[in-house]
Each structure stands twice: as structure tokens, then as C-alpha cells.
C-alpha positions in Angstrom: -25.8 -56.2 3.5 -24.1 -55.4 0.1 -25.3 -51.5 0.5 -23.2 -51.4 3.8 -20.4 -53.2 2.2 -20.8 -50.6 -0.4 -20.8 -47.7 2.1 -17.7 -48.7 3.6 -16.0 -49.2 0.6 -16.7 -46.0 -0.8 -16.1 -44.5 2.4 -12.7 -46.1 2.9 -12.2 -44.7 -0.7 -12.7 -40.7 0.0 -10.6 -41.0 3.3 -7.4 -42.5 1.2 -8.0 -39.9 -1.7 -8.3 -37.2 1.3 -4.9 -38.3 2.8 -3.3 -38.8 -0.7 -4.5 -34.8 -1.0 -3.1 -34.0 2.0 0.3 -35.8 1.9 1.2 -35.2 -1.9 2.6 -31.8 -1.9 5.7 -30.7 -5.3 8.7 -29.0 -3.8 8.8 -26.0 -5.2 10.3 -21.8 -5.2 8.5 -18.6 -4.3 7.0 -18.4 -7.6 7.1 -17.5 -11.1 7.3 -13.7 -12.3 7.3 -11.0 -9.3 6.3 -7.2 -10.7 8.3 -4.6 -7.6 7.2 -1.2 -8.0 10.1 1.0 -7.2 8.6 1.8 -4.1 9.8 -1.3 -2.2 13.5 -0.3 -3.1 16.0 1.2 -0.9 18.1 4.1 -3.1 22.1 3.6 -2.5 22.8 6.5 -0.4 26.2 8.0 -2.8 24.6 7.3 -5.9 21.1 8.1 -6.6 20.9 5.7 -9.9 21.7 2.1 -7.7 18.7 0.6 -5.9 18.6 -2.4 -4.1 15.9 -5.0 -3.7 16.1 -8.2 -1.3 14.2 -11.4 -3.3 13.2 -14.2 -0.7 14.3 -17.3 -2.7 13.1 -20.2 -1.2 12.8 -24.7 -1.2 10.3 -26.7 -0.2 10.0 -30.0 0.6 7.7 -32.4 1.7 7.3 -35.9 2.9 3.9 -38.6 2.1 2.8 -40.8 5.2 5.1 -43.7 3.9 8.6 -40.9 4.7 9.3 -40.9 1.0 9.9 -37.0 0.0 8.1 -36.1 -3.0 8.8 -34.3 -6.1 12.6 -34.0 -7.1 13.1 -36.6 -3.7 15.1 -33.9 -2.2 14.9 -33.5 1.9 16.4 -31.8 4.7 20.4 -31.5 4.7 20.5 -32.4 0.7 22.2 -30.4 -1.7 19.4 -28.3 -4.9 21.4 -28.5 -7.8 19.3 -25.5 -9.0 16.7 -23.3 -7.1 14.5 -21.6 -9.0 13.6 -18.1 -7.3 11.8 -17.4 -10.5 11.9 -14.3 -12.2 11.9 -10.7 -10.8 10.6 -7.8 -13.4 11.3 -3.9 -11.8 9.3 -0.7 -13.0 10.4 2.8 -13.0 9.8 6.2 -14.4 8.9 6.1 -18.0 11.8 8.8 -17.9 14.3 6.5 -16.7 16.2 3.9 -18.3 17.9 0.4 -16.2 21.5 0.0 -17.1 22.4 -3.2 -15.7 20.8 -5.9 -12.8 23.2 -8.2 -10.9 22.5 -10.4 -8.2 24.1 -11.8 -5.0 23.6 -13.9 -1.7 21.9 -11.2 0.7 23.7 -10.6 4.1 21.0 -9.5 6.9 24.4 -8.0 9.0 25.4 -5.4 5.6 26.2 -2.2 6.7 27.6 1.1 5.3 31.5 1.4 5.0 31.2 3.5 8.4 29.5 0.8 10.4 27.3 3.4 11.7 24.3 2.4 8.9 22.6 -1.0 9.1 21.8 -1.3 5.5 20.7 -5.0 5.8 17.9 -3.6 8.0 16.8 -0.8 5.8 16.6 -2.8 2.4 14.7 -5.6 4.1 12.2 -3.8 5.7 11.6 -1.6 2.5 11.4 -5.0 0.4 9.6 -6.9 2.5 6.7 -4.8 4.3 4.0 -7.4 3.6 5.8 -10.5 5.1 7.2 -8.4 8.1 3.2 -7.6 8.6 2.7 -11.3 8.6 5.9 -13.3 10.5 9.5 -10.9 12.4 12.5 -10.7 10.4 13.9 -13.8 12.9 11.5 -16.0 11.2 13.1 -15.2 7.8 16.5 -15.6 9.1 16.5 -18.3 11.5 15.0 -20.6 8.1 17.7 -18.8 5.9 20.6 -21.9 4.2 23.6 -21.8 6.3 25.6 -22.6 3.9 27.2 -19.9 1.8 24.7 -19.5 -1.4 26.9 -17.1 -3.4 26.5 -18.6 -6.6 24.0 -17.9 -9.4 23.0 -19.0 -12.8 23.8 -16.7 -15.7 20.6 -15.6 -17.0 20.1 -12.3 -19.2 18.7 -9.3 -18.2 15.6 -8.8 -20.4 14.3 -4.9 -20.9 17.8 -3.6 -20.6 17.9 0.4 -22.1 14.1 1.0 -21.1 12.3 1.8 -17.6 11.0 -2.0 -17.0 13.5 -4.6 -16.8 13.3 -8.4 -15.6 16.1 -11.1 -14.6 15.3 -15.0 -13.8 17.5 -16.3 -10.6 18.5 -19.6 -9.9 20.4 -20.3 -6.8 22.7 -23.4 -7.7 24.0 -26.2 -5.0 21.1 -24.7 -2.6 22.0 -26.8 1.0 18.8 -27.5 2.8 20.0 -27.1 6.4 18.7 -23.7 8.3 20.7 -21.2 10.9 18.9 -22.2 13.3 15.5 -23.5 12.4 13.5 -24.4 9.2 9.8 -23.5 8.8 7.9 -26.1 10.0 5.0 -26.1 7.0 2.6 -29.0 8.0 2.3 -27.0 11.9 1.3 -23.4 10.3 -0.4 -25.3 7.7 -2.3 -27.0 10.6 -2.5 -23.6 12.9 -3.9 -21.5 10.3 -5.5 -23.4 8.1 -6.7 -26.4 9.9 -5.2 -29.0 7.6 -5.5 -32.5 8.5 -2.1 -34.5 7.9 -1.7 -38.2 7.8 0.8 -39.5 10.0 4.8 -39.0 9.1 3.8 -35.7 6.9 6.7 -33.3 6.8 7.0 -30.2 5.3 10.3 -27.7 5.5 10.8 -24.2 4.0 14.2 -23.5 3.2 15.0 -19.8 2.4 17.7 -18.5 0.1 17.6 -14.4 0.3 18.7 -12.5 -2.5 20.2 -8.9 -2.8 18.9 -7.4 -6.5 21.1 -4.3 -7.4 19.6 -2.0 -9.9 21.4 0.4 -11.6 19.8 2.9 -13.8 21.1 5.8 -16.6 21.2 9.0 -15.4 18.2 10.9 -15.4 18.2 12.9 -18.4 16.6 16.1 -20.0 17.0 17.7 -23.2 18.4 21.2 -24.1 16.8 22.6 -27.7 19.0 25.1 -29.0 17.4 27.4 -31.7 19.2 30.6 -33.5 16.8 33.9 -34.3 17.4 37.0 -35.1 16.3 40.3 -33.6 12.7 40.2 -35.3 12.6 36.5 -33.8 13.0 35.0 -37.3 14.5 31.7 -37.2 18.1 31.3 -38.5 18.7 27.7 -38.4 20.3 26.3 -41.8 20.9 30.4 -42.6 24.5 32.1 -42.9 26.3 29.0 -40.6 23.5 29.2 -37.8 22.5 25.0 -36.8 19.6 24.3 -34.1 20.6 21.0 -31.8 19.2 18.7 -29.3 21.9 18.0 -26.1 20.3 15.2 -23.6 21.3 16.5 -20.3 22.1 14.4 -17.0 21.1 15.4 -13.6 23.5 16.8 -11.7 25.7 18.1 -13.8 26.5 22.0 -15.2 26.3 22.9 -18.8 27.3 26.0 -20.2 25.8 27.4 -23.7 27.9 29.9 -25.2 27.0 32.1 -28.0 27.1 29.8 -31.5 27.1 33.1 -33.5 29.1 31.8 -37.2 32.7 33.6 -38.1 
């Protein structure tokens, strides 16, 4: 009798630890550091140095079987003092320098100044292959705040002047309330995993898109200008002759005239 009593008991135990599991989830962001190659960036079409990225900033929340929501306590139609999208570092040419790296509430309708380009379109799908592969832009969008989200923390933009740069985004006064639809995380939890919830789990993603724009130097080369004379001797420091470097940018005409002293 006492080793049934036992059993019970410690089976009672491993099935409230399971739920506990299972009901306890932190609310939470997409993530911490992001590395984007700048092959997921869409070039501006006028000028060649601005890039644009689209960062998929998101909240979480969740609810335990008593309809308490965990974590920071926030839940569906509350107000995030501070989202944190984490930080996003970008990578280019080892010849090219970032100038600057603003951000701003992404707008899936942008298009060119003509109308005639859908711009929203283009930097999404170049941004986001891998979770187009997975879920249609709708799903994305329909989750998406519908509240205006316009509003950002000042954070620094580390690796300014060199070819890798990173900034850290926070979304501030985040609404929790979707366009149409937030994602339902205990159901594709429960689809694709086969997660077992206990009764009056919730879970809701909320997502809070963010347009990157990446600006670079111009891309730069470098014009060596030596003196000789006929025999092929150098001249430089001789008679008023000076060699000189002169970085050049793409896209522009230079003319070298002849430096001979007098």
C-alpha cells in the first residue's frame, strides 16, 4: 500500500512539473544580435550608397493555466513601454565604409515617388526570404501593431567609419493589438510541435516591423601620382616635383594635369 501511495504521489508530481513546463513561458523580442549579410538588402534605386533592411521586431506574451500573464504581466491590448528588437550588426565590402544607420516604423504599402514601384514588396521579400519560405507575407502583416509604432529609443550606432556596423532598437509604447489577427503561439506550437498545454494557456505574437536605412561613403579608389623624368628616374622631392595620393569616389571625373614646377 505505501509503494502505491508513493507511485501516485510521485506521479502526480512529474505531471504538475510537466504543466508548470508547459504553461511558464517569458515574453520576450526576436532576439539578441542579428549578423545581415548585404545580400538580404534592397539598394535605393537613385543612390547606390543607401540600402534598406526590414527588421521583424516582435512581443510575446503568454498566459499560465490560472489566466495570470507571465513575465513583465503584459497581455493583449496593453501598452510595452519598451520592445526590445535587439541589436542588428550589417557587413559589407572590406572596401566600403557605413556612414550613418537610422531606423523607422516599416510601411508594407511604401512605394517609389511615381507609384509605379512597390518598394514595400521588394525590401521585404529581399529581407525576409527564409520566413516567406516558412509562413505568406499576410501572416506577418495581419499580426503587425495597429497602432502607429514610429517612435524609437536613441541608441548609438557602433562601427560607424568601417565596413561592419551594428545599432540596438527598441520600439517604445509597443500596443499589443494586431491589424487583423495575432499569432496564435500555443496552436502552431501544438500543430508543429505537438506541445501539450494545460487548460487556459495563451500565447500571442505581436509584430513591430522595422525599416533599417543604411547609408554608406562613396566607394573609393586611390590615384598615385609619381613625377620621372625621361630616363624614368624619379623626381619626387627634386627641382619642385611632389608625388601624392588622391582617394577617388565612384562616379565622378577627375582630371590630372601636368604638375611640371615654374
Amino acid at each position: 500500500m505505501k509503494r502505491t501511495i508513493l507511485l501516485v504521489v510521485l506521479v502526480t508530481f512529474f505531471l504538475s512539473s510537466l504543466f508548470v513546463v508547459l504553461t511558464y513561458n517569458t515574453v520576450k523580442a526576436e532576439g539578441n544580435i542579428f549578423s545581415i549579410s548585404s545580400n538580404r538588402l534592397l539598394q535605393d534605386q537613385d543612390n547606390p550608397n543607401l540600402y534598406y533592411f526590414v527588421g521583424m521586431v516582435y512581443y510575446e506574451v503568454w498566459s499560465n493555466s490560472g489566466g495570470q500573464w507571465t513575465g513583465a504581466g503584459h497581455h493583449p491590448k496593453s501598452k510595452v513601454p519598451e520592445v526590445d528588437g535587439g541589436t542588428y550588426e550589417f557587413t559589407f565590402g572590406s572596401n566600403r565604409k557605413v556612414k550613418s544607420i537610422s531606423v523607422e516604423q516599416f510601411n508594407y504599402d511604401w512605394k517609389s515617388a511615381d507609384g509605379k514601384v512597390k518598394l514595400g514588396d521588394l525590401a521585404f521579400e529581399k529581407s525576409r526570404a527564409g520566413e516567406l519560405k516558412e509562413n505568406p507575407k499576410k501572416y506577418y502583416q495581419n499580426a503587425t501593431s495597429k497602432f502607429d509604432y514610429d517612435n524609437y529609443g536613441n541608441t548609438p550606432v557602433n562601427g560607424l567609419g568601417s565596413n561592419k556596423a551594428s545599432k540596438k532598437v527598441f520600439v517604445l509604447n509597443g500596443i499589443l493589438e494586431a491589424k487583423v489577427e495575432p499569432v496564435n503561439r500555443r496552436e502552431e506550437e501544438r500543430i508543429k510541435n505537438g506541445t501539450v498545454f494545460a487548460p487556459g494557456v495563451e500565447g500571442f505574437r505581436y509584430y513591430f516591423p522595422t525599416l533599417f536605412k543604411i547609408e554608406l561613403e562613396p566607394a573609393e579608389g586611390m590615384a598615385i601620382i609619381q613625377h620621372f623624368d625621361t630616363k624614368g628616374n624619379p623626381l619626387n622631392g627634386i627641382d619642385g616635383f611632389t608625388d601624392k595620393e588622391m582617394k577617388l569616389e565612384k562616379g565622378k571625373d577627375y582630371t590630372f594635369p601636368h604638375t611640371a614646377p615654374g
